[in-house]
VEXMARLUM-714186 format. One record per atom (N, C-alpha, C): y, z, x. Coordinates in pm, whole numbers, plus 50000, padded with zeros to 5 digits. Example, Ala and Ser with C-alpha at 12.3 -4.5 7.8 and 13.67 -1.06 7.14 Angstrom:
BEGIN
494315078051319;495505078051230;496705078051320;497755070851285;498945071451367;500035078751290;
! end
This chain:
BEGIN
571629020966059;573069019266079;573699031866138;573099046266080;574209057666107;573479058166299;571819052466341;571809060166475;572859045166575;573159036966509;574209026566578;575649031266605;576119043566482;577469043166524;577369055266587;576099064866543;576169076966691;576179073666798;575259062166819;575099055467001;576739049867033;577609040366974;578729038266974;579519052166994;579429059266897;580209073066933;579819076367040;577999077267101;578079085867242;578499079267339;578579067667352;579049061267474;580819057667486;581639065267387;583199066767420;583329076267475;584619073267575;584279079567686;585329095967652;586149094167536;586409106167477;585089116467472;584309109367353;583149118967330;582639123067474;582629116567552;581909124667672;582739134067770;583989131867755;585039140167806;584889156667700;584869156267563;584749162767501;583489173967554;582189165267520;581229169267542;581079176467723;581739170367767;581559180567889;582629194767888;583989188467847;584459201067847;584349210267758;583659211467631;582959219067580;581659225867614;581199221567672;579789225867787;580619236367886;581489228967934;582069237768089;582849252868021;583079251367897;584239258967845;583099269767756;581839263367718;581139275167687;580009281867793;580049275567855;579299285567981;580469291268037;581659286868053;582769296368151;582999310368035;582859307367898;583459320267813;582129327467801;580519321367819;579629325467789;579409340167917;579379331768036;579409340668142;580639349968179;581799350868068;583109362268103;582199373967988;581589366067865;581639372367740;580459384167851;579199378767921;578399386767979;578679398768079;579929395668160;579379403868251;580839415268183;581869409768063;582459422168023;581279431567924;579979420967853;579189430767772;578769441167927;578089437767993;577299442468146;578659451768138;579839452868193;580939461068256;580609473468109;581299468868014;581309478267902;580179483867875;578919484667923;577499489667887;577679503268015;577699494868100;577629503368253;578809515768264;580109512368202;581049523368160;580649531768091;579609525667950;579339537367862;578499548267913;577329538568028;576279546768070;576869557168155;578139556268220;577839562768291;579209576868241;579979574368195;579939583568068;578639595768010;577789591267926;576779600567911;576399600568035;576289595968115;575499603268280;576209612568288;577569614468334;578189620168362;578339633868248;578649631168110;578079643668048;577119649368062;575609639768085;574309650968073;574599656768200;574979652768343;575179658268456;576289668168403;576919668468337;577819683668326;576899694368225;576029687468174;575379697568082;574079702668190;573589699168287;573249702568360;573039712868439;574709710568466;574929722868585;575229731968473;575579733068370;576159746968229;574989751168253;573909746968221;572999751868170;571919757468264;572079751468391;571489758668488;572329768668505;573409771668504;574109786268514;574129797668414;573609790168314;573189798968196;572249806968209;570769799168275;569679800668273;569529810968433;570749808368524;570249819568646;570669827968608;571679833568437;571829844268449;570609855968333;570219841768277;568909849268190;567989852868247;566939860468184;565829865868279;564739856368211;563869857568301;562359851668304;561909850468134;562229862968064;561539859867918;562999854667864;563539855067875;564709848667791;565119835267814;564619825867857;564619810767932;564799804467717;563629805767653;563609801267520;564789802867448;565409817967420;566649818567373;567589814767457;567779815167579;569039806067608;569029791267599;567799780267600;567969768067553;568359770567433;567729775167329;568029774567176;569519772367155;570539786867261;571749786467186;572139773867274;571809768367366;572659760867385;572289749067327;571339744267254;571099732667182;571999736667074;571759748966969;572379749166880;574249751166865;574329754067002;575819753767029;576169738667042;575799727467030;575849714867021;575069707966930;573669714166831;573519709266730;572079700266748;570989709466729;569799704866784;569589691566707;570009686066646;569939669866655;570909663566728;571409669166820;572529662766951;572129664367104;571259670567076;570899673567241;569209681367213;568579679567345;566809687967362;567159695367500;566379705067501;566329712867630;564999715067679;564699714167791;563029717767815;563459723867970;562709736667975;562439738668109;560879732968182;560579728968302;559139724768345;558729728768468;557819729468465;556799733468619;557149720968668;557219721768813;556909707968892;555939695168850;554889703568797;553769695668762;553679686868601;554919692668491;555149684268353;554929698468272;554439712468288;554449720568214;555409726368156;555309724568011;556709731267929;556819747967974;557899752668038;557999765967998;558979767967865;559699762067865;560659767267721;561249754967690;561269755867560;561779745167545;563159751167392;563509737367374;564569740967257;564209740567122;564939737867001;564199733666843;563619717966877;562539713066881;562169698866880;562089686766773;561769696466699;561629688766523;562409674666544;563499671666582;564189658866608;563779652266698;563039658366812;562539652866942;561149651066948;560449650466873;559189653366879;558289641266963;558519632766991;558569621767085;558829618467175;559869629267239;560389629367370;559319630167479;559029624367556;557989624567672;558569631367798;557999633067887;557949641168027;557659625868076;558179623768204;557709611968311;557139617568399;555929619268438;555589621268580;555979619068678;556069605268683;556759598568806;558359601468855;559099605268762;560399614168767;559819623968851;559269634368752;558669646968828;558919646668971;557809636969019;557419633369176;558569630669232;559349624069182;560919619669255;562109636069309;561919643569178;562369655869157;561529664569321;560159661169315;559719673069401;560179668169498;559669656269550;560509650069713;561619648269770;562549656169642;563799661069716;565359654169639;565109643169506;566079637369485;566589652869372;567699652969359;568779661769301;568669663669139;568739649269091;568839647168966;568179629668932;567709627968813;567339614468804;567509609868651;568079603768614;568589595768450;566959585968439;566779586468326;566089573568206;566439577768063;565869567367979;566109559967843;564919561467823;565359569367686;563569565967579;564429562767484;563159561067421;562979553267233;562219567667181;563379574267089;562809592567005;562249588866876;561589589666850;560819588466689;561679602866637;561989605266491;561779599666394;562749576466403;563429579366426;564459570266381;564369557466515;563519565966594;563399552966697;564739544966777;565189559666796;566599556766848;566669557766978;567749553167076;567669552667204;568359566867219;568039574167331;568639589767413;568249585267560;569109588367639;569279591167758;568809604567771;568189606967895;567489619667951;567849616268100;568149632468158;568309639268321;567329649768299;566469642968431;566159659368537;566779660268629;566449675068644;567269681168753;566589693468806;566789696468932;566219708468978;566949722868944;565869728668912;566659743368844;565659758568906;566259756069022;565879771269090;564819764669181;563559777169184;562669773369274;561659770669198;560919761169185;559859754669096;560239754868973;561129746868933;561409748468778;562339734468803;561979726368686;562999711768658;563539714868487;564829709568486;565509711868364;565539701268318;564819695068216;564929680868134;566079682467992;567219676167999;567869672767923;568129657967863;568079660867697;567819645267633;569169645267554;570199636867522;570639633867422;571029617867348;571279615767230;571359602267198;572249597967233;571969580267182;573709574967299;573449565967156;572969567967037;573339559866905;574949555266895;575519566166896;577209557666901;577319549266972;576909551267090;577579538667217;576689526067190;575569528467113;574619516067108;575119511067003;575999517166883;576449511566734;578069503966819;578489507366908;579289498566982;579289487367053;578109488567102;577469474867173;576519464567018;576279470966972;575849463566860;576899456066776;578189463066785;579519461166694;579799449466810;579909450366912;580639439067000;579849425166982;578539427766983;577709414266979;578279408366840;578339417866714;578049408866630;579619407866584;580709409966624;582049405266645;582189392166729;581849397466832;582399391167002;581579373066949;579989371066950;579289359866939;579619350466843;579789356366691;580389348066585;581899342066616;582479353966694;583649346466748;583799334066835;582569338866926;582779326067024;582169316866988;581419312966888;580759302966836;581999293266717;582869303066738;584199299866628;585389291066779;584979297466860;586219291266973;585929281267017;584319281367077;583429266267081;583939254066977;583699257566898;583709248266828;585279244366803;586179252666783;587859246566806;588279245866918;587409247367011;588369241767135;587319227367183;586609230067103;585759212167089;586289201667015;586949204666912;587949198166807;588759198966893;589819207566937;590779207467005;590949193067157;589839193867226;588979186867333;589229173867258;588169170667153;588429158067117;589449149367039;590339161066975;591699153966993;592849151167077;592429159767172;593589154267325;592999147567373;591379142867390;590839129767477;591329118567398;591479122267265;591629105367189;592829106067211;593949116867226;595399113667208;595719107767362;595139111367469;594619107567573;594849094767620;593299092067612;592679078067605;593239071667517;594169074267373;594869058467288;595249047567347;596029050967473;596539039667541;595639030667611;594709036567670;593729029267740;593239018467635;592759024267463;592519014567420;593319004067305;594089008467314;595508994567290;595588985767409;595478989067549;595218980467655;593638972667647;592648978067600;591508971967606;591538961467448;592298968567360;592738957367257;593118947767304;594838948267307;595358941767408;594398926767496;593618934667547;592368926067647;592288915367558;591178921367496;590898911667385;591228903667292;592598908767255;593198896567178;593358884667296;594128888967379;594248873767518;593028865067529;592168873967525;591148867667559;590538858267432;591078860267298;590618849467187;591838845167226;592898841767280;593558827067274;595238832867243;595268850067195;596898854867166;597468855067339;597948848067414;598508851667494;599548856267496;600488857367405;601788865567376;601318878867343;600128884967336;600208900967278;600438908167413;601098919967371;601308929867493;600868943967442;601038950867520;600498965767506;601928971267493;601778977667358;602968988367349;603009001667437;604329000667458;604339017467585;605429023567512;604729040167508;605149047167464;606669054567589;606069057667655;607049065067777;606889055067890;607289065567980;607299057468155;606249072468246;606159078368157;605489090268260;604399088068250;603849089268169;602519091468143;601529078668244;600249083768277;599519071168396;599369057768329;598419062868157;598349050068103;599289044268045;600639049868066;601589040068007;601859035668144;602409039068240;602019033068349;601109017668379;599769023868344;598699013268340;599519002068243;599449001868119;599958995668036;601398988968109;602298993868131;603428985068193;602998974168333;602278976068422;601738970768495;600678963068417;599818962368352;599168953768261;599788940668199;601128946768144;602068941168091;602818928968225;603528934268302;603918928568382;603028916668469;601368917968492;600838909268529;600668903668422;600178904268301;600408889968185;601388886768209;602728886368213;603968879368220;603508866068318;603228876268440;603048862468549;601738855868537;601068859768491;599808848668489;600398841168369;600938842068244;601758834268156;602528825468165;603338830768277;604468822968313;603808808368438;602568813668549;601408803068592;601158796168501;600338800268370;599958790668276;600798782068221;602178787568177;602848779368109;603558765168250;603488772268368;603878762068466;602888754368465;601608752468493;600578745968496;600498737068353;600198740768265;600558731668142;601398721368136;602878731668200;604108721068200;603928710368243;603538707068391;603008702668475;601978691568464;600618696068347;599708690668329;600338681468225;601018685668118;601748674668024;602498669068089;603498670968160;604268660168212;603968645968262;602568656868366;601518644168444;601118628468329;600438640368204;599738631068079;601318622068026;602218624567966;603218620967924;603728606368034;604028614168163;604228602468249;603408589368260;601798594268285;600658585368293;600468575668162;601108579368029;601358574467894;601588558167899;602688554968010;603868548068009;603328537568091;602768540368183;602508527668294;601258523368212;600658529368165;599388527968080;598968514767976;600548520967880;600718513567811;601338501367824;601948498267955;602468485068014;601268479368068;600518488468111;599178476168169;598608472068049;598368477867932;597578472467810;598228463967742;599798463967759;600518455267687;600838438867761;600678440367885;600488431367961;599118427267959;598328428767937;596598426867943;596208420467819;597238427267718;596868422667559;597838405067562;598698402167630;599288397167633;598638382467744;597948387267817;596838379267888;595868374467785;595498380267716;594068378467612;594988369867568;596208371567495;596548360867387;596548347267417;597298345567526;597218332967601;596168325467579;596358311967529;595228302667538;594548299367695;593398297867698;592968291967817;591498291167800;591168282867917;589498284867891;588698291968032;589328297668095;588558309768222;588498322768116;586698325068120;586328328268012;586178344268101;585888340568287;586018360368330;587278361668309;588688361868294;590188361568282;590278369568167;589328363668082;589678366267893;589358376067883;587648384967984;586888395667986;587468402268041;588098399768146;588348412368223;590008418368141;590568406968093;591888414168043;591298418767866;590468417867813;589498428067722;589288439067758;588678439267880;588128450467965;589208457667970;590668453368026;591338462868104;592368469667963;592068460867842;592608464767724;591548478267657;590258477367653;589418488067616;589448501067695;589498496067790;589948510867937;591358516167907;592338508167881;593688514067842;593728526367728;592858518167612;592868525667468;591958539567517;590888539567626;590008550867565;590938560867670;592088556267818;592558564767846;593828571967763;594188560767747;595548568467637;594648577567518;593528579667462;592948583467372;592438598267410;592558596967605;592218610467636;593428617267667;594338612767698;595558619167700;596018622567583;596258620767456;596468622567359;595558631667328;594528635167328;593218641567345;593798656167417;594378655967539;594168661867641;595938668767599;596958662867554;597958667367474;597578678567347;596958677067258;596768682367157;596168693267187;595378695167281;594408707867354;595498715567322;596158713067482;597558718667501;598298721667392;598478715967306;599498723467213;599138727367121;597398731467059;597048739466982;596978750767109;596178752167212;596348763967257;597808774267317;598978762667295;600208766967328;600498776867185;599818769167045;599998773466926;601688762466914;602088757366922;602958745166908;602638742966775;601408730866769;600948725166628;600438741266544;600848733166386;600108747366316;600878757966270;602138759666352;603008771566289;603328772366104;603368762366031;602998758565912;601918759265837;601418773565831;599998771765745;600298775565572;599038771365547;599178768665385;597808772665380;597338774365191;595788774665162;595518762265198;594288758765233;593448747465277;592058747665192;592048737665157;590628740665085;589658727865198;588558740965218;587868738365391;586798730065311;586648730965199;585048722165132;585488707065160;586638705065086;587228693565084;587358686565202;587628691065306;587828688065493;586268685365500;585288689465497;584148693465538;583608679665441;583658681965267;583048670965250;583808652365269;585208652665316;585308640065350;584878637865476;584938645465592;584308644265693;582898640265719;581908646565590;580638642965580;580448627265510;581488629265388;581428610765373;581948603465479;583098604765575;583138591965708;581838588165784;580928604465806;580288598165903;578598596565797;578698595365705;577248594565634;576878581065644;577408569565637;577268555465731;576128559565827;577028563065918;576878558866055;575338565266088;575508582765998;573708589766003;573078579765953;572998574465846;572188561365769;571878556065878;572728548265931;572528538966048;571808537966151;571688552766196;570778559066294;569578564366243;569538563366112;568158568966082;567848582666090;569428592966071;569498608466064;569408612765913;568848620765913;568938628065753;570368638365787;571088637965739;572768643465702;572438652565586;573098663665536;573068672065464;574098679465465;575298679965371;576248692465291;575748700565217;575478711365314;575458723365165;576578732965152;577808728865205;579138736865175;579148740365032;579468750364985;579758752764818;581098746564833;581688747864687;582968743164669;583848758864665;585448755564665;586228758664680;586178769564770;586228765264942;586278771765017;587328777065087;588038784365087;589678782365089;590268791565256;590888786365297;591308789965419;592848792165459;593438799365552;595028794865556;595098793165663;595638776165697;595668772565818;596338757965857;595728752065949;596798735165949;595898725765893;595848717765800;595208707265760;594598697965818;595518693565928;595218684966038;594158684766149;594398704666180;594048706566284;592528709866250;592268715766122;590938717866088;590108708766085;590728694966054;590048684866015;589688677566120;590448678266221;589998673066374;589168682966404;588828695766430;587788703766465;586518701466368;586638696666269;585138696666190;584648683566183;585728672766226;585448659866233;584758657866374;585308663866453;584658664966661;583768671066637;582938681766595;581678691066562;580218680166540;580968673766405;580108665966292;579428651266404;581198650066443;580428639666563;579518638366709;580518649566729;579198652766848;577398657666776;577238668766678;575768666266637;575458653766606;575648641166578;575248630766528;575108623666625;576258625366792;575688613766836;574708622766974;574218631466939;573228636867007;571968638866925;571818629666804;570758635166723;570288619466778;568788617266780;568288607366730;567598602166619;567028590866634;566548584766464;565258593266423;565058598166301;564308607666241;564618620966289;565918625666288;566548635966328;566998643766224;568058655266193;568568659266128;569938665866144;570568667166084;572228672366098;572688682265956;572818694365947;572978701165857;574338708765836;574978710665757;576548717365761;576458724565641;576718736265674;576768745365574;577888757665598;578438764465481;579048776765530;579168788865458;579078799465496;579048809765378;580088824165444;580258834765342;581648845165425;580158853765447;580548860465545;579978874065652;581138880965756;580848888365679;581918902965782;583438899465808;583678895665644;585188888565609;585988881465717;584568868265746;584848859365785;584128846265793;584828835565734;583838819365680;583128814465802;581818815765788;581188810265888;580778792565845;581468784465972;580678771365939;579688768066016;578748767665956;576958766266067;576718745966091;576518743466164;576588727866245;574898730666294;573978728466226;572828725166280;572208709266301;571558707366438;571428695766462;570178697066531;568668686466502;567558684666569;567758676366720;568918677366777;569268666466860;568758668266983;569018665467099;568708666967254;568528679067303;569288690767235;570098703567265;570878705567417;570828719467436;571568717767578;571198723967697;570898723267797;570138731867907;571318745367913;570278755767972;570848771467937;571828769468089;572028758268172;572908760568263;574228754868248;574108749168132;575038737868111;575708746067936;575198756067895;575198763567744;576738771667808;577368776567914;578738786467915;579688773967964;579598763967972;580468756668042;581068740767922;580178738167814;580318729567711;582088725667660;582738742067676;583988742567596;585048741767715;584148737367810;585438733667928;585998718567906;587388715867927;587598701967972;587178697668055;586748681867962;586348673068054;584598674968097;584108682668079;583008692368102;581808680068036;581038674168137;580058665968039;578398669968095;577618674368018;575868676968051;575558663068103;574638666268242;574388652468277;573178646368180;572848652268081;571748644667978;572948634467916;574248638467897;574908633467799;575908620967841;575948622368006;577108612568062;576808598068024;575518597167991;575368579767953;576058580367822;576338589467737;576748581667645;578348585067637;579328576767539;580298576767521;581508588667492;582368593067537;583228603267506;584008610567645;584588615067607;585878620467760;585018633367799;584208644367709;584378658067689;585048671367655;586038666867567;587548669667527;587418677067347;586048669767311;586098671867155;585688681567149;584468691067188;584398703667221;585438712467237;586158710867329;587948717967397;588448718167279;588668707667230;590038705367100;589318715467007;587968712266938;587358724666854;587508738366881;586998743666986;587468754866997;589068760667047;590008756067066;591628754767062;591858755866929;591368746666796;591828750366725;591328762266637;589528767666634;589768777166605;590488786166634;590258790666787;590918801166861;592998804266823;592758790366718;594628792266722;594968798866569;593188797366492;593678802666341;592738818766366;592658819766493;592088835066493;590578836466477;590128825266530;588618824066501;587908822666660;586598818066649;585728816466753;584838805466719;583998801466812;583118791466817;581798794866880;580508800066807;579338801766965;578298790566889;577798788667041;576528777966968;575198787267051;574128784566976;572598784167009;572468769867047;571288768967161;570408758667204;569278758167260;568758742167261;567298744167350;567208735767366;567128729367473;566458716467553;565518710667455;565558696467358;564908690167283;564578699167190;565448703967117;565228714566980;566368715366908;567138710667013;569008710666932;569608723766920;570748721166861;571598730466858;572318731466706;572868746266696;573158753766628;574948759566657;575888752766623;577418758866630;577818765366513;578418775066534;578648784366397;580208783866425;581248782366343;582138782866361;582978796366292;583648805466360;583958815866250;585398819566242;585918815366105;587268819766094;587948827165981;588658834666006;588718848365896;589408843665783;588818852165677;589478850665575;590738853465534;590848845865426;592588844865407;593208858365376;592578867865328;592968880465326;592958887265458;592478885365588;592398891465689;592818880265798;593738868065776;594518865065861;595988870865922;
! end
């Protein structure tokens, strides 16, 4: 369950707005945090450069005024005039030979580079590196430099402070930014959701229309903003596709209403032929005939009315508890005859007191059209099963039937009017009872899906919410 609602979480398109601008926002602070560590390192270095280069030239002026044996005591005082654990002095032959050096005891690790050396003889002035000094294994910067004629002056001192500064910045500066990351990631993902809200009150929105609320609209907050924008234009095309539908309806009832009338004058005239004595026995049939054709059209118009005004939501504004067992089991006693008859095994396993809030009428025509269509698509040694139970606080009614089932091209198109599978046109019905079923769930806030299979039957689940979550 929890890697379902991470995958749900990763694919909103907040989280991925988030997730990038938290990416972009820690490489943009990652690469400022670097090149100010880089700037502030390179300042410090060159700081002590710039001191050992002044201790440099002191000390070569010290040393042209000492003589040949006195090279030892003038490093000494000048280490100890700065504190022979603050600075080393070495004088050298071209070649790495100590001539004098200072107190070492602190330096005792300090190395000579050759390869400096060589740089020194071929003419460069002065040259900086970094060692690692035992005892403490601390970092010192060291300059040579040329001092007279065959003689190089190696000066070492530590740069421990400036390194207890760069050490102080990392472990300030990183905990910090691991602190900004992360609130300007919070930060990120509450302006994408404050964001994006509107987008999904419009994708709500969607979806309620699309189960059957055609009156819902998208609330708008302002006029500036894009997705309120979006949302008002959203808004404004439901109006007119609403205002199409409701013309088209108008239109379509009027048609049915009008067609009512002449209808019923031909059947009443036809019924009125039958009565008549006579003995022209095609006369008697055909005004039978034109009396049975009357009833099953007026039966689809009336049919084809009721669509219409559960999906207008017209019928129904009056709901009450309903107890759905009771609907379900008289429906199963009308048609338990007729399964007998056909040689279907029929089966209620509804529990009792199933309770619903909704129209009495209208339920009972949707479970009565269900019950009938599995039955007259089942054949003899068949089966028909009705059962219902709550899942995901909402009453599912399951309609299983061993019947014909339905081809997978003919399975998205069933709940259309008028809509008939050509397995099914031989037998009797408009294609309307389907329509009316799902109209009236769709009007108590429910749905309708079926499973099928070509000679395996079918499976309609009917699902409508519970009375606490209507």
């Amino acid at each position: 369950m929890s890697w379902k609602i991470n995958l749900r979480i990763y694919h909103k398109l907040a989280f991925r707005m988030t997730l990038w601008y938290a990416a972009i926002f820690t490489v943009s602070l990652l690469g400022a945090l670097i090149i100010i560590y880089f700037v502030i390192a390179n300042i410090m270095q060159k700081h002590v450069d710039q001191g050992l280069l002044d201790d440099l030239y002191e000390v070569s002026a010290t040393l042209a005024l000492a003589g040949d044996g006195s090279f030892r005591e003038a490093l000494q005082i000048e280490a100890e005039s700065d504190g022979i654990d603050k600075i080393f002095l070495r004088l050298l032959t071209p070649e790495g030979k100590i001539i004098a050096e200072s107190d070492m005891k602190y330096w005792q690790t300090a190395t000579i580079n050759r390869g400096i050396l060589n740089q020194i003889r071929a003419g460069e002035a002065h040259v900086f590196e970094t060692q690692v000094v035992s005892p403490n294994r601390s970092l010192s910067r060291v300059i040579y430099g040329r001092e007279g004629a065959g003689k190089i002056l190696q000066i070492g001192v530590p740069i421990e402070q400036e390194n207890r500064i760069i050490i102080a910045f990392n472990t300030i500066v990183f905990p910090l930014m691991v602190f900004i990351i992360l609130f300007s990631a919070m930060t990120g993902w509450f302006m994408a959701n404050r964001a994006l809200a509107g987008l999904g009150e419009v994708t709500k929105a969607a979806s309620d229309i699309a189960k059957g609320a055609f009156d819902r609209r998208v609330r708008i907050k302002s006029s500036s903003d894009e997705i309120d924008l979006l949302a008002s234009t959203f808004n404004q095309m439901l109006d007119h596709v609403n205002d199409l539908m409701r013309g088209l309806k108008e239109v379509t009832d009027n048609i049915a209403h009008d067609l009512k009338t002449p209808i019923t004058r031909m059947r009443v005239a036809a019924e009125s032929e039958l009565g008549k004595s006579g003995d022209d026995a095609d006369e008697q049939k055909m005004a039978a005939g034109i009396v049975e054709e009357c009833d099953n059209l007026l039966q689809m118009i009336d049919t084809m009315l009721m669509i219409s005004k559960e999906e207008s939501g017209i019928l129904g504004k009056e709901r009450k508890q309903v107890d759905l067992s009771r609907i379900i089991r008289d429906a199963f006693e009308l048609f338990s005859p007729i399964a007998e008859e056909k040689g279907v095994q029929f089966e209620n396993q509804t529990p009792d007191d199933v309770m619903i809030v909704g129209d009495f009428q209208a339920l009972q025509r949707m479970i009565i059209n269900l019950l009938e269509n599995a039955l007259k698509y089942s054949s003899a040694g068949g089966k028909v099963t009705i059962s219902s139970c709550f899942k995901n606080n909402h009453i599912h009614i399951v309609l299983h039937d061993t019947g014909i089932g339905i081809a997978a091209e003919d399975l998205p198109h069933i709940f259309e009017r008028l809509y008939r599978c050509d397995r099914s046109r031989s037998s009797e019905g408009f294609g309307l009872g389907l329509s009316l079923a799902l109209a009236v769930a769709r009007v108590h806030g429910g749905d309708i899906h079926v499973i099928s299979e070509l000679g395996k039957g079918s499976t309609f689940t009917v699902m409508l919410p519970c009375p606490s979550v209507v």
